[in-house]
C-alpha positions in Angstrom: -17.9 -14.0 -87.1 -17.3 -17.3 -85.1 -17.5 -16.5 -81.3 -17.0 -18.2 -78.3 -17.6 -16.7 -74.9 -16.8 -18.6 -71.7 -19.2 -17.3 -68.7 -22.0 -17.4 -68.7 -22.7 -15.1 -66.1 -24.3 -11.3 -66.2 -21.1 -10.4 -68.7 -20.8 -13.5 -70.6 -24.4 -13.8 -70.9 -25.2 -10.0 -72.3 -21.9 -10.7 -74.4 -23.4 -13.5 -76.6 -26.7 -12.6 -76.4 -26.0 -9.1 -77.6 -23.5 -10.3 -80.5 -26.2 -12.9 -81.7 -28.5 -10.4 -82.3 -26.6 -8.7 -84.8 -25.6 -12.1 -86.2 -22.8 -13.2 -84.9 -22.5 -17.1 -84.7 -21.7 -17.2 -80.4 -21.0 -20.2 -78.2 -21.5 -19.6 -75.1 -19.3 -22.6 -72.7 -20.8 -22.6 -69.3 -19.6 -25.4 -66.7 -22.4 -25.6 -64.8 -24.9 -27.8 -66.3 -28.1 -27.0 -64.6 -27.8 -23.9 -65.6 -26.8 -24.7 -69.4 -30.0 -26.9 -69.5 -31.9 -24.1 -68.5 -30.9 -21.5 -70.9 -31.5 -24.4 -73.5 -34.7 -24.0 -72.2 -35.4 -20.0 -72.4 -34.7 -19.6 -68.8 -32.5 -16.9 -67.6 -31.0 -17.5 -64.7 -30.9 -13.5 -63.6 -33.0 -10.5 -64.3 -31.8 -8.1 -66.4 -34.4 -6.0 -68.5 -34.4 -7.3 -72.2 -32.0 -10.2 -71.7 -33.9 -12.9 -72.0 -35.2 -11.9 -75.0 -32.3 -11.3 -76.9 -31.5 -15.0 -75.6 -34.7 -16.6 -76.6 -34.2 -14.9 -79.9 -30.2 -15.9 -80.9 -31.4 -19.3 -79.9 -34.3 -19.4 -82.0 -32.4 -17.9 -85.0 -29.5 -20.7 -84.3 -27.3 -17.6 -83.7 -26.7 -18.8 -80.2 -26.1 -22.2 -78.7 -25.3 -23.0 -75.3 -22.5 -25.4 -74.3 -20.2 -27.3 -71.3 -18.0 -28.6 -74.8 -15.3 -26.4 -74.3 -12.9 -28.6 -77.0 -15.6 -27.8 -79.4 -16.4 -24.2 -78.7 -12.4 -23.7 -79.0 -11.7 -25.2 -81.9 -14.6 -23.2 -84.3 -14.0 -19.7 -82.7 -12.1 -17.1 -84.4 -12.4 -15.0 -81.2 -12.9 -16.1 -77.8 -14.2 -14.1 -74.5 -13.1 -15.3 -71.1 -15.8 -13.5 -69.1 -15.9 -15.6 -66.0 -15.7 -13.8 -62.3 -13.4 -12.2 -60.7 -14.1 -12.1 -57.1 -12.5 -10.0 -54.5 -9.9 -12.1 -52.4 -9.4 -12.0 -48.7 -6.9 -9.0 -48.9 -9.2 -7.5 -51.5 -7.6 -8.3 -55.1 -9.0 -10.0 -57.7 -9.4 -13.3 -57.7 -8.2 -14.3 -61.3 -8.4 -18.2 -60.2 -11.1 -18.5 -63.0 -9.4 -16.6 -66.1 -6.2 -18.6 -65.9 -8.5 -21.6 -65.7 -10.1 -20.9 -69.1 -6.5 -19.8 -70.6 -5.6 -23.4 -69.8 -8.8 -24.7 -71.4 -7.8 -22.9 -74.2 -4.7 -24.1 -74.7 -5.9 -27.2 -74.3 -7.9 -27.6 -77.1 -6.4 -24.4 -79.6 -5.7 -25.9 -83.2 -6.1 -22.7 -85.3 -5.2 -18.8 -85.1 -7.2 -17.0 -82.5 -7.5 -14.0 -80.5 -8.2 -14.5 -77.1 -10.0 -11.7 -75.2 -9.9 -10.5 -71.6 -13.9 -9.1 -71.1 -13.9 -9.7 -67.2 -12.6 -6.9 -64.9 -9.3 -7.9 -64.1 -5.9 -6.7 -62.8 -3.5 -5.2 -64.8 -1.1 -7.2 -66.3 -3.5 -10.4 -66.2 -3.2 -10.2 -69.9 0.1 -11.3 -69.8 -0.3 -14.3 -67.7 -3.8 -15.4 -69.8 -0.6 -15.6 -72.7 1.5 -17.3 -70.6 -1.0 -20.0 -69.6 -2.1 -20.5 -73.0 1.4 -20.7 -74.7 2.5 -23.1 -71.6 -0.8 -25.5 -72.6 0.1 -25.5 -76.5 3.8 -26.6 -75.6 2.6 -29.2 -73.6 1.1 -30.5 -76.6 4.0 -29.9 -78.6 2.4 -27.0 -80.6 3.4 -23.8 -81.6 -0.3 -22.9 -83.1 -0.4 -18.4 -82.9 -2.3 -16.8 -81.2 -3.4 -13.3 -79.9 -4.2 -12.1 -76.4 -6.1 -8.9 -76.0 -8.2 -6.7 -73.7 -11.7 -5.3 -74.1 -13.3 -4.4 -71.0 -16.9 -4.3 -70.3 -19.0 -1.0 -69.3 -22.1 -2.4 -68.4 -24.7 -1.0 -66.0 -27.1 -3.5 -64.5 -30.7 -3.0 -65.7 -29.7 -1.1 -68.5 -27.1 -3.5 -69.8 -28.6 -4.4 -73.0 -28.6 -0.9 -74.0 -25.2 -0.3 -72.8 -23.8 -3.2 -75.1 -26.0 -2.4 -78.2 -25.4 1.7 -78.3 -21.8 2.0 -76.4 -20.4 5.4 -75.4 -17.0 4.1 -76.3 -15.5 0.4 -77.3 -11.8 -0.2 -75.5 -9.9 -2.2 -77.0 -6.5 -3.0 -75.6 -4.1 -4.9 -77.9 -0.2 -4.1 -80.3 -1.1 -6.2 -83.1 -3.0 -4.4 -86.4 -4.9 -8.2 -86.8 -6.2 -8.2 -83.8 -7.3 -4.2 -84.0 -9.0 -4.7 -87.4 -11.0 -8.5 -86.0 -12.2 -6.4 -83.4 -13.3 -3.5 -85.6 -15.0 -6.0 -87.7 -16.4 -7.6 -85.0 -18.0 -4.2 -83.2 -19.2 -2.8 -86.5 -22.9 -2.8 -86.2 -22.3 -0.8 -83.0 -20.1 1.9 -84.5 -22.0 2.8 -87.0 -23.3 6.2 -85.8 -19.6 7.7 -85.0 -16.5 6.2 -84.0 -16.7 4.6 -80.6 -13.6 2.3 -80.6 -10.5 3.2 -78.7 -7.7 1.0 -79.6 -4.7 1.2 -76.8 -2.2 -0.6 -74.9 -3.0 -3.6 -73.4 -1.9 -2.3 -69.9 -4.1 1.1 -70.3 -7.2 -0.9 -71.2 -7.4 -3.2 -68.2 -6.8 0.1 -66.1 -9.2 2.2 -67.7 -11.8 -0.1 -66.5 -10.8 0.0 -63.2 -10.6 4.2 -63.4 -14.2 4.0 -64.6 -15.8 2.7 -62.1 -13.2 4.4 -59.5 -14.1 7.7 -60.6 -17.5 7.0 -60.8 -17.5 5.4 -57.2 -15.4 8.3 -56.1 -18.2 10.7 -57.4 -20.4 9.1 -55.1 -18.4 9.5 -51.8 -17.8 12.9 -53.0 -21.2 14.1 -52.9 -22.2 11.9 -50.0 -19.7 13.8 -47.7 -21.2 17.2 -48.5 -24.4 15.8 -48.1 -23.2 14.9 -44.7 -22.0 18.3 -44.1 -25.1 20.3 -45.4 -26.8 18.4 -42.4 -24.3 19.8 -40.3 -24.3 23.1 -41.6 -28.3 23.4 -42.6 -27.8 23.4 -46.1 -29.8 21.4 -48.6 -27.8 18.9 -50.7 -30.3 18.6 -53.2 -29.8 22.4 -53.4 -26.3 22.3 -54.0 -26.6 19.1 -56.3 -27.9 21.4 -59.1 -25.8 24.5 -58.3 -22.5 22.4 -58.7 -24.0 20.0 -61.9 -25.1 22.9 -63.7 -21.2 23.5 -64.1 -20.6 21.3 -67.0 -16.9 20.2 -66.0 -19.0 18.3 -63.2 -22.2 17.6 -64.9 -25.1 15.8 -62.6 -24.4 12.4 -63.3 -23.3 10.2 -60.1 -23.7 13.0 -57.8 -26.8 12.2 -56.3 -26.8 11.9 -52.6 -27.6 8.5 -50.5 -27.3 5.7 -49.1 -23.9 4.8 -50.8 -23.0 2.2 -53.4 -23.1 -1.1 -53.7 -23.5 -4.0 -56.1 -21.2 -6.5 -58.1 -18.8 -4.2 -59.8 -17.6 -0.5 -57.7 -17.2 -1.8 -54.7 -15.1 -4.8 -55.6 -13.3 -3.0 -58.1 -12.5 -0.1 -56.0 -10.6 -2.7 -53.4 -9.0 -4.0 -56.3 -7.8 -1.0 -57.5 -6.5 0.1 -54.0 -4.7 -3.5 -53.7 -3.1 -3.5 -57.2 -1.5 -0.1 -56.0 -0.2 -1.3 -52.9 1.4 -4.3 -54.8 3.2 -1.8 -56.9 4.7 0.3 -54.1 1.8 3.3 -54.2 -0.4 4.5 -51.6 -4.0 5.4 -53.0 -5.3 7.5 -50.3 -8.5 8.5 -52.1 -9.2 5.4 -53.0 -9.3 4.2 -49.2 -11.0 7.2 -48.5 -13.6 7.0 -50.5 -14.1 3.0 -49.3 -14.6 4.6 -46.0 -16.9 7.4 -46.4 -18.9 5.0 -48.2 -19.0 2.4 -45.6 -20.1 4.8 -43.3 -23.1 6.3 -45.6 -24.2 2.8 -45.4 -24.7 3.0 -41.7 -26.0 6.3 -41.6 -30.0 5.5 -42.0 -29.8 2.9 -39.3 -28.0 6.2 -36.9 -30.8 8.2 -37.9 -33.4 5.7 -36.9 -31.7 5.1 -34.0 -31.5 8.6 -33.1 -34.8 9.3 -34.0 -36.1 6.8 -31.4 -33.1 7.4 -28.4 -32.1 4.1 -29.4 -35.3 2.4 -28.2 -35.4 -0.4 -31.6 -36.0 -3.5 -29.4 -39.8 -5.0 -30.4 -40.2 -2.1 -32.9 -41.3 -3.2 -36.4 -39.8 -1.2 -39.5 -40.8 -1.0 -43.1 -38.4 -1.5 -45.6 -38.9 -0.1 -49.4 -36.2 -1.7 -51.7 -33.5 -4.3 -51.0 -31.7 -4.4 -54.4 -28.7 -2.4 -54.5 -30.1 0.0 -57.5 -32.8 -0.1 -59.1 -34.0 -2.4 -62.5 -32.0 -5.6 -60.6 -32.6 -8.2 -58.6 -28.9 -7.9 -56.9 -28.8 -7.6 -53.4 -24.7 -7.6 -53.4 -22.9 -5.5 -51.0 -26.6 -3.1 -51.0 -27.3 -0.6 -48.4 -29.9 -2.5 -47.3 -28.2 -5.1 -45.9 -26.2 -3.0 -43.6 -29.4 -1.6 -42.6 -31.8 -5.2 -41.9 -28.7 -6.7 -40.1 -28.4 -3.7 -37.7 -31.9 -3.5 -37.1 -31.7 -7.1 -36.3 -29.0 -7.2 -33.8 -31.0 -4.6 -32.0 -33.9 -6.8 -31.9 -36.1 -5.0 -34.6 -38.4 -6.5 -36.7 -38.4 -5.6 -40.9 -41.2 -5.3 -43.2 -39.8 -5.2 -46.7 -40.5 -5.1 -50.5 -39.0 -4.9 -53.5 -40.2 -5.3 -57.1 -37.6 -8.0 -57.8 -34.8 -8.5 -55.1 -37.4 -10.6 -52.7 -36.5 -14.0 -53.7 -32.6 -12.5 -53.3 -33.4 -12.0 -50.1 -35.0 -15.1 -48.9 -31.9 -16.6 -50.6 -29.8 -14.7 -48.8 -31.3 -14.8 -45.4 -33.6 -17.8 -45.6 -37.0 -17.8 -43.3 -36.7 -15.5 -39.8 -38.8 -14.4 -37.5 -37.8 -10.4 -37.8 -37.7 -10.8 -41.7 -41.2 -10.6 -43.3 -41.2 -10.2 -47.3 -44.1 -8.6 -47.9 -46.4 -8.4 -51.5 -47.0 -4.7 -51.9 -45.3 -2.0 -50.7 -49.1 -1.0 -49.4 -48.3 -4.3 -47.4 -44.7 -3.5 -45.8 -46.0 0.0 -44.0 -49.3 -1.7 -42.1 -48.3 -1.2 -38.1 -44.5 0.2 -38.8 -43.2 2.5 -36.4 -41.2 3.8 -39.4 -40.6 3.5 -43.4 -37.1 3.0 -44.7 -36.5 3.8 -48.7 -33.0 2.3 -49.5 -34.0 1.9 -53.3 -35.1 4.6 -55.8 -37.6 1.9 -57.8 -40.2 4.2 -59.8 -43.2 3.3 -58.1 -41.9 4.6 -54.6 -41.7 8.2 -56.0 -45.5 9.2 -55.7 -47.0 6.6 -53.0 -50.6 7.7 -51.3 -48.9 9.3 -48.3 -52.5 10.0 -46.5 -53.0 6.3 -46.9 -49.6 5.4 -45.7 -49.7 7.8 -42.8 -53.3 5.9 -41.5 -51.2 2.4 -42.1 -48.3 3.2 -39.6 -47.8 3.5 -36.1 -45.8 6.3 -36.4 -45.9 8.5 -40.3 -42.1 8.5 -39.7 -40.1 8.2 -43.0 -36.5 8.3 -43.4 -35.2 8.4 -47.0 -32.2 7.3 -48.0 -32.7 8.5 -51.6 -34.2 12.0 -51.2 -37.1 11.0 -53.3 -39.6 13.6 -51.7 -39.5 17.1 -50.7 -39.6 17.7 -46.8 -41.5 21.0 -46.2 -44.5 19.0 -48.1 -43.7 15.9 -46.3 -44.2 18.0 -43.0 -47.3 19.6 -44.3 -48.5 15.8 -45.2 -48.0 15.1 -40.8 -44.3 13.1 -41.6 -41.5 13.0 -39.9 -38.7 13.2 -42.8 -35.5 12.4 -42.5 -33.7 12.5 -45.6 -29.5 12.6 -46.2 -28.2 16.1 -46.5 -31.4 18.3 -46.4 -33.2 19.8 -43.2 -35.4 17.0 -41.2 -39.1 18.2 -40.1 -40.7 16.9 -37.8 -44.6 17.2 -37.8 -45.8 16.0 -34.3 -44.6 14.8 -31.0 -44.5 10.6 -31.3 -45.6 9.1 -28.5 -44.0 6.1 -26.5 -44.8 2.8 -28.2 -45.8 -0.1 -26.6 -41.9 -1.6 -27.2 -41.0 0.6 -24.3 -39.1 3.2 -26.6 -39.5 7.0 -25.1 -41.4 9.6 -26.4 -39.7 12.0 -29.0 -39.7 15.7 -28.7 -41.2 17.8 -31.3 -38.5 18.7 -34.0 -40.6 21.0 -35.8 -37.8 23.5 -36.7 -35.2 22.5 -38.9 -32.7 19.9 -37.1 
């Protein structure tokens, strides 16, 4: 089929590169021409395992062409994607600026029959204005040419997006026209060849089911996160009662993994918006802005324990930081823990040490050349002369470090771990301090005073 997708962003990008491969013929219209010349070129502009493959290949196979025509991208599609961002606004809805932009492109330059297809997250009832903008453009030019507005949201997880797209759980496609159903059926074929995975509904219930997707799925999250706050209160081990509640299968052990809370491009934003779209139509969502909070405050909660851990003595202290991308498999440093974290170690006049596989360049973009920010090479590298080690990231290669050679790198063999990668009674054994969210901290030695000034800490040997 003849597609044309404009974004070319992480959705828009995965889109066409993902339809090329099974041979669709894609367009994909991007504005920015820096970047089209460099996708011309091979060169993916973000990191997402498999991606630029897939992108190398439609290109190479002719499958894929990348564009700033929009009047020719338009006029040879028989579908076209508007999967262009949707940022949160100042009082947290979507900002659908950039959809209703490409609906007037569209209009602009429609001559034929086409279905036009809402892939970005956005509010519901956007659908209805994407029609409006597009039949307002075509009377402008004094057409009537039909066409077809319909909803198909994405369910992509970074670093595993590829995968996502090529064997989906389920296809949602929101639309009341049999035309549009079957084009879209045709379309998703070669990934619905195992069992049916498309869902074909409402318009209205597709935009919101992608919206209760990643609410839910955020909501897990806090859930989990707020008894892991209690076990610490109670002595209790999260990890403990992770498995005891998973092993029920109505809860099932996906998402409820304890932390550091969430982060990146698509819950938190989409959570707001969720919360603001209610409030617009007369509804309070009270666990919708409670989970927002409890997750706001997880983010906070390994700089308390650091603080805690040292009476609040940070000033002049230097602390190791392992992982700066929100999740692992990306290079996205969006709304991550880990910001909360660097920025509150900064204010109190703390000095980070940090590495990460692929978000380093993210952060120098993000926070340029400092003083108390030193990005280093290895994660060897990050520990040498820390007072303590901070894991905000679950990447692979943290989960069985040399923790003798570590311990003879540090100051202090302090670790607090923000993803529960290890287990404490062998970190004690090992001489660590370990501080982990939810579980019992141990304590292996008294720390003496460091040269910042900071006091020294008791001996917590017995379960805090």
């Amino acid at each position: 089929m003849r597609v044309t997708v404009f974004g070319g962003g992480y959705v828009g990008l995965v889109t066409s590169a993902c339809l090329a491969h099974v041979g669709h013929r894609v367009v994909c219209v991007e504005q920015d021409e820096k970047r089209v010349e460099a996708l011309q070129q091979g060169i993916c502009p973000i990191f997402e395992p498999g991606l630029e493959d897939y992108l190398l290949e439609g290109q190479r196979e002719q499958l894929l062409e990348f564009t700033t025509d929009a009047a020719r991208a338009v006029a040879r599609a028989e579908i076209l994607f508007i999967a262009v961002g949707t940022p949160a606004d100042e009082d947290g809805t979507a900002d659908t600026r950039h959809v209703l932009n490409v609906a007037r492109t569209i209009g602009d330059y429609l001559n034929d029959f086409a279905v036009v297809v809402t892939k970005s997250t956005v509010p519901v009832g956007t659908a209805d204005a994407v029609s409006a903008e597009v039949a307002q453009r075509l009377a402008q030019r004094g057409l009537s040419v039909p066409f077809e507005v319909a909803s198909n949201p994405e369910f992509l997880k970074e670093g595993a997006a590829i995968s996502d797209f090529m064997k989906p759980d389920r296809i949602v496609v929101g639309t009341g026209s049999e035309r549009v159903a079957e084009m879209m059926r045709e379309l998703y074929a070669p990934f619905n060849r195992n069992h049916e995975r498309l869902m074909v509904m409402d318009v209205r219930s597709a935009e919101l089911t992608k919206y209760a997707a990643n609410a839910m799925l955020a909501t897990k999250i806090s859930f989990i996160n707020e008894i892991a706050n209690l076990a610490e209160y109670l002595g209790a081990d999260i990890e403990k009662v992770r498995q005891g509640i998973g092993a029920d299968p109505r809860i099932g052990y996906h998402f409820i993994y304890p932390g550091c809370g969430y982060g990146g491009s698509c819950f938190p934003k989409d959570v707001r918006a969720l919360q603001a779209t209610a409030e617009r139509a007369g509804y309070q969502p009270h666990l919708l802005t409670a989970v927002q909070q409890v997750n706001a405050n997880q983010k906070q909660r390994l700089f308390d324990k650091l603080q805690a851990y040292f009476d609040g003595q940070l000033a002049g202290r230097t602390i190791a930081v392992w992982g700066l991308a929100f999740k692992p498999r990306t290079d996205d440093m969006r709304e991550a823990p880990s910001r909360v974290l660097l920025e509150a170690l900064w204010r109190c006049g703390a000095t980070v040490q940090a590495y990460d596989p692929r978000a380093m360049e993210e952060c120098q973009r993000l926070y340029g050349d400092r003083e108390d920010l030193i990005l280093m090479g290895t994660k060897e590298a990050a520990v040498k002369g820390a007072d303590a080690l901070v894991i905000c990231t679950e990447w692979k290669h943290f989960w069985a470090p040399d923790f003798a050679a570590l311990a003879e790198k540090m100051n202090h063999p302090v670790i607090v771990d923000g993803r529960n990668l290890y287990d404490p009674k062998r970190m004690a054994a090992a001489g660590f301090d370990y501080l982990a969210v939810g579980r019992n901290s141990y304590t292996a030695a008294p720390v003496a005073t460091a040269e910042a000034g900071g006091p020294t800490v008791t001996d917590k040997s017995a379960a805090a």
